[in-house]
N, C-alpha and C positions, 0 to 999 in steps of 0.2 A: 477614560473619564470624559463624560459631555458636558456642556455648558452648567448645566445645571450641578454637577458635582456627583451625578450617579455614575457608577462603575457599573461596565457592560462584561460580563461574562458568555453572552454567545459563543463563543469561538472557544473556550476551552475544550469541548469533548472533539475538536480539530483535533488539537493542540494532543490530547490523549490519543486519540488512533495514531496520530504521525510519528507520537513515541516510542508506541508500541510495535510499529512498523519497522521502524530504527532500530530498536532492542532485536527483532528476530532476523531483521536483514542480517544483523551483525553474526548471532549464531550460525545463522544458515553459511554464512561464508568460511567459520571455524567449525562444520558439523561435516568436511569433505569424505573424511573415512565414512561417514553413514549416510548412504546415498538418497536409502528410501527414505529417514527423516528429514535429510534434503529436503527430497521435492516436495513433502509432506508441507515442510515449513514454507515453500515458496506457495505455495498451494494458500495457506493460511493468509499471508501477504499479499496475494491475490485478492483474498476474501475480506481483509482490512482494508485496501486501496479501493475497493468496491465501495464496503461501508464509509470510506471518508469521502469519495463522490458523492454520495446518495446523502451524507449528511449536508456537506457544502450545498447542492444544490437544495436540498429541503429549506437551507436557511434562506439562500437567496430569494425561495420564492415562495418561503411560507412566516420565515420569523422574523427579517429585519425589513420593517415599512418601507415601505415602495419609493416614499418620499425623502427619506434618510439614505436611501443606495444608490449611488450612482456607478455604473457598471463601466469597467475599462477593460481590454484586454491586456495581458500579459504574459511571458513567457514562462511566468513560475505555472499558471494556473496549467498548464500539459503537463507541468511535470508529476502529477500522481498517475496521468493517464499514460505518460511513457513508462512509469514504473513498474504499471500493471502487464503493459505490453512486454517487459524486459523480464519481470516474472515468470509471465506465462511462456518465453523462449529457453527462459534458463530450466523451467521445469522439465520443460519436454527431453532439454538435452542432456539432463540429467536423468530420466528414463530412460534414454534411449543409450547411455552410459548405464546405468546395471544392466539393461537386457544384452548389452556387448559384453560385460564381464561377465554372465551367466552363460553365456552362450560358451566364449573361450574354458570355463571352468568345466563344462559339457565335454568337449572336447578334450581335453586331459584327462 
C-alpha cells in the first residue's frame, strides 16, 4: 500500500512462478523412481526460472517508474539465477543416470 492508500499488485505473477517452481522442485525430488520425468520436470523449472527473470526484469524496466525504483543489489536477487544453474546440473546428471542404467540393463 503507497501513501495514497492504493494497493500495488505488480509483483504477484512473481509470487505465482516462484510457487509453481516450489510445487515442481518438490515433485521432482519425490519422482526418483522416474527418471525421464525427472529431467522432464527440471527441464520445466528451467523454463519457469527463465520466465521469472524475463518477468522481473520486464518490471524493472518497463512497469515500475523510474522515479519510484530505486535499485540495490542483494544476495536473494542470484538466487533464481543459481536455481536455474542448479537445474540445468541436476538435469544433465540425471540423463546421464538413465543412459548408465540402460547401458548396464544392455548388458544383462
Amino acid at each position: 500500500v503507497d501513501g495514497n492508500g492504493k494497493m500495488d499488485f505488480s509483483a504477484c505473477p512473481l509470487l505465482v512462478w516462484l510457487a509453481l517452481s516450489c510445487v515442481i522442485g518438490c515433485v521432482t525430488i519425490f519422482k526418483y523412481k522416474n527418471r525421464m520425468l525427472q529431467a522432464s520436470l527440471c527441464a520445466v523449472n528451467m523454463l519457469f526460472m527463465a520466465v521469472w527473470m524475463c518477468n522481473i526484469a520486464a518490471m524493472i524496466l518497463f512497469i515500475v517508474p523510474q522515479e519510484e525504483f530505486t535499485w540495490h543489489f542483494s544476495f536473494t536477487v542470484c538466487l533464481p539465477i543459481v536455481a536455474f544453474i542448479l537445474y540445468f546440473i541436476a538435469r544433465r546428471a540425471i540423463i546421464a543416470d538413465e543412459k548408465l542404467v540402460k547401458a548396464a540393463d544392455r548388458i544383462r
